[in-house]
C-alpha positions in Angstrom: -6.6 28.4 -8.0 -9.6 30.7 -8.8 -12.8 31.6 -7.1 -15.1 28.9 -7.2 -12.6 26.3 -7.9 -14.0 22.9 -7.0 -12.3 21.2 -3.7 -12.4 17.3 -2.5 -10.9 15.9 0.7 -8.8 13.0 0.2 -7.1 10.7 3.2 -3.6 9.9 2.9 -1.5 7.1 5.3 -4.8 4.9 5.3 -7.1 7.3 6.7 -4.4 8.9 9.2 -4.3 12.6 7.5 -7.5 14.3 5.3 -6.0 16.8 2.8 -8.1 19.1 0.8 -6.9 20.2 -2.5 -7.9 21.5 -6.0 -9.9 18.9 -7.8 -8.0 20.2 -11.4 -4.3 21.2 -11.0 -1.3 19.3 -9.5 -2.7 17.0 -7.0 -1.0 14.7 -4.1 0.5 11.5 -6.4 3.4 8.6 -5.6 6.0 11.3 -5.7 4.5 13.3 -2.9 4.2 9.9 -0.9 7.7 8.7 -2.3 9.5 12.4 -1.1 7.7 12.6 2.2 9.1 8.6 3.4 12.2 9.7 2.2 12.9 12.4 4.8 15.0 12.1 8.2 14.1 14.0 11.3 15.8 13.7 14.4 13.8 14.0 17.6 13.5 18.2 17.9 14.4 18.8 14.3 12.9 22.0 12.6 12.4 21.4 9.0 11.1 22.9 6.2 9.6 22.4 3.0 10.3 24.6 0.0 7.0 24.9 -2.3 4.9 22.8 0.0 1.9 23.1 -2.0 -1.2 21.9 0.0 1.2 20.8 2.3 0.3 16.7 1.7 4.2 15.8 2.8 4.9 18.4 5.5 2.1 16.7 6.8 2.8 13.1 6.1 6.1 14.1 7.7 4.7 15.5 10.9 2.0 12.5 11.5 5.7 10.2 11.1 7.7 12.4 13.5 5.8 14.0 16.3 8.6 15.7 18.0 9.9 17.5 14.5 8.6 21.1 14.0 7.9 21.8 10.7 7.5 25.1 8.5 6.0 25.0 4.8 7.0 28.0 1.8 4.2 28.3 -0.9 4.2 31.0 -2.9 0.6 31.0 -4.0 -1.9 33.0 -1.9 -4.9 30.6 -2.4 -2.7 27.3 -2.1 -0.9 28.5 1.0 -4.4 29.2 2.6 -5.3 25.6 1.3 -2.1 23.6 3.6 -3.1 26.3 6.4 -6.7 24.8 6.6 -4.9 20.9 6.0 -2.9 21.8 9.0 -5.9 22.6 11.1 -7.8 20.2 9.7 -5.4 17.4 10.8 -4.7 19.4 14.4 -1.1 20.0 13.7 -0.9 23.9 14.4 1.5 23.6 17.5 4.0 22.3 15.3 3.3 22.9 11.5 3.3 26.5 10.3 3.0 27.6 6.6 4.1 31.0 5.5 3.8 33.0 2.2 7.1 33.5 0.1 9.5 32.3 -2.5 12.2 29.9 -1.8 14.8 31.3 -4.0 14.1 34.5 -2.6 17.5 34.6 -0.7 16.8 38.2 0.8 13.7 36.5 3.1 14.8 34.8 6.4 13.2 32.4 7.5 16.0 31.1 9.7 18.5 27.7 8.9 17.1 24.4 9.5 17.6 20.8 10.5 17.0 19.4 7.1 15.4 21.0 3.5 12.7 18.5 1.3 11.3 19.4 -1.9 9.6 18.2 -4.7 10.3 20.9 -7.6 8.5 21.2 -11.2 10.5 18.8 -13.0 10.5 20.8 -16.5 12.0 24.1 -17.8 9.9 26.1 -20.4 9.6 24.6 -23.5 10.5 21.1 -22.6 8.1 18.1 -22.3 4.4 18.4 -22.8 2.9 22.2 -22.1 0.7 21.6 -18.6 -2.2 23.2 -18.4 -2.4 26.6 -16.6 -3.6 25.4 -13.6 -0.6 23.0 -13.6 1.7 25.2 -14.7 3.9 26.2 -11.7 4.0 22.2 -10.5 5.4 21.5 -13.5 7.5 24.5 -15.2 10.8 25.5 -13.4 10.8 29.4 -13.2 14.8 28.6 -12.7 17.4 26.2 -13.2 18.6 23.4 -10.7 21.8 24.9 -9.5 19.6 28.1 -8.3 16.8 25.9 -6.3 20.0 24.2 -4.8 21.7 26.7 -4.1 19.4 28.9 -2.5 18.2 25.5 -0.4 22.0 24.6 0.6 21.9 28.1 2.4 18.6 27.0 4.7 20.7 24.2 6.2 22.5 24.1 9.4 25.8 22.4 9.5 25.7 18.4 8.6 21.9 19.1 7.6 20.5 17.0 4.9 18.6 18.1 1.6 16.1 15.8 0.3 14.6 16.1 -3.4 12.5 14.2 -5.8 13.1 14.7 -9.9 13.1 12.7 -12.7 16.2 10.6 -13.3 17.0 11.9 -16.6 17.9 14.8 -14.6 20.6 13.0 -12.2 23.6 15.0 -13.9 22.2 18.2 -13.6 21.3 18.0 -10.0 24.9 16.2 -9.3 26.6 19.2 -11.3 24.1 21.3 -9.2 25.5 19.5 -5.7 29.0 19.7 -6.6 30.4 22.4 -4.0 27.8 23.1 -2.4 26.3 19.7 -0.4 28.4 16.3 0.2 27.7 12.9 1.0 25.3 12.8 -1.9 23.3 9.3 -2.1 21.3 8.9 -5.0 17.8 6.2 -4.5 16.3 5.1 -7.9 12.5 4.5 -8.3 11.8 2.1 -10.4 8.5 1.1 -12.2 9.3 -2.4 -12.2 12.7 -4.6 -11.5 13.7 -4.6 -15.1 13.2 -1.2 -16.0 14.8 1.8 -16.1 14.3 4.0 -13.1 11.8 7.0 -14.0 12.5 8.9 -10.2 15.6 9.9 -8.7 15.3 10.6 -4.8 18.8 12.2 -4.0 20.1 13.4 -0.2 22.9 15.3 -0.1 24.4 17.0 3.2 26.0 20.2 4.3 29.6 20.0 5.2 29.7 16.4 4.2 33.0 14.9 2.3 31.6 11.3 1.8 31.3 9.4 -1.7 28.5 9.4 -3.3 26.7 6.3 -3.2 23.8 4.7 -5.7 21.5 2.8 -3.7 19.3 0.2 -4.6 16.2 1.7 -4.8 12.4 0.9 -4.8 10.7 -1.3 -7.4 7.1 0.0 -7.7 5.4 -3.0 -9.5 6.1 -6.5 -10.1 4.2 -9.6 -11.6 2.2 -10.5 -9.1 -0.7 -8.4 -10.2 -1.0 -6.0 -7.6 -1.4 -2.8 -7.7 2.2 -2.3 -5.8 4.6 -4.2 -4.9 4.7 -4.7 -1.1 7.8 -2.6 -0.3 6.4 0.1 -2.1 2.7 -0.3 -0.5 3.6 -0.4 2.8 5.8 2.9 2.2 3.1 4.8 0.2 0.5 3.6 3.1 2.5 4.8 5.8 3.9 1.8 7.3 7.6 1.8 5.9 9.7 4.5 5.2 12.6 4.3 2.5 16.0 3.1 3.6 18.6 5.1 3.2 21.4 2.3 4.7 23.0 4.3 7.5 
């Protein structure tokens, strides 16, 4: 984000939480909606989010669980300042904190926490369609899956969970990623629509676990109806439901 770069203010949870952001670049979507309902946090839990960006889910997250404590990583100086002003602007400063630094740096400490979430650029160079600069970051992996994983597994405290979002195409990488690492791995398809392929993988997988891995059923996002979502997937992306994970 550069000097002069326009800003709106959105509202996210129907009206609950105003987040400004860049009106070009990566911007708050389904995923960020889809990632945030997906999280557990146990009364007291400190959590963090690696690459929070504007910090639309660590926020979604804290408006859902008011005793959790959460900290946001961004990397990028202007973006970072960006979630700082969200998290005043939704007077969340006692228990939302965003500092400056890379995730896979292993060498910063930030501490282990109650539970990791992150929603990671989906693509290595080269692969898919070139974003435009301002997207670039969002959407081009600086390093492969096994290093984001790995470097998350060490944040977590014993039996903490890590929660992700990627495409599904990318399920064997992440599960070759998990193996050794993180246990108990469940694996929640998104689906556009009942009889399609799912495009979104939401995968939990905890430290110390020895469980199976399970394939839930997962979230249909459209049907035939007509409507713009389905109402499972509405009342999530509103606010009002947040995604079962069958415990």
């Amino acid at each position: 984000m550069s000097p002069g770069t326009d800003i709106t203010e959105d509202t996210l949870l129907n009206g609950r939480l105003r987040i400004r952001q860049p009106a070009q670049g990566y911007r708050v979507n389904a995923d960020t909606l889809l990632l945030a309902a997906a999280v557990e946090a146990p009364a007291g839990a400190r959590l963090m989010e690696a690459g929070c960006g504007v910090g639309a889910a660590l926020l979604v997250v804290a408006a859902r669980n008011e005793n959790a404590r959460l900290v946001g990583v961004e990397r990028d100086q202007n973006i970072a300042q960006l979630a700082r002003e969200n998290v005043a602007l939704n007077a969340m400063s006692d228990r939302v904190e965003i500092v400056m630094g890379d995730v896979l740096d292993r060498r910063v400490h930030w501490g282990v926490f109650d539970g990791v979430f992150v929603n990671p650029p989906f693509d290595a160079e080269g692969e898919g369609r070139s974003p435009a600069p301002s997207r670039r970051d969002a959407y081009i992996a600086d390093a492969p899956a096994d290093q984001w994983i790995a470097a998350l597994a060490d944040r977590l405290t014993g039996g903490a969970a890590l929660t992700l979002i990627h495409r599904a195409s990318k399920l064997p990488a992440l599960l070759a990623a998990l193996d050794g690492r993180l246990g108990g791995v469940d694996v929640l398809p998104i689906r556009p629509r009942a009889e399609a392929a799912a495009k979104r993988v939401i995968v939990r997988a905890r430290k110390g676990s020895r469980a199976p891995l399970r394939l839930l059923k997962g979230l249909d996002l459209h049907d035939a109806s007509g409507a713009k979502h389905t109402a499972e997937a509405e009342a999530v992306l509103r606010g009002k439901a947040t995604l079962s994970w069958g415990d």
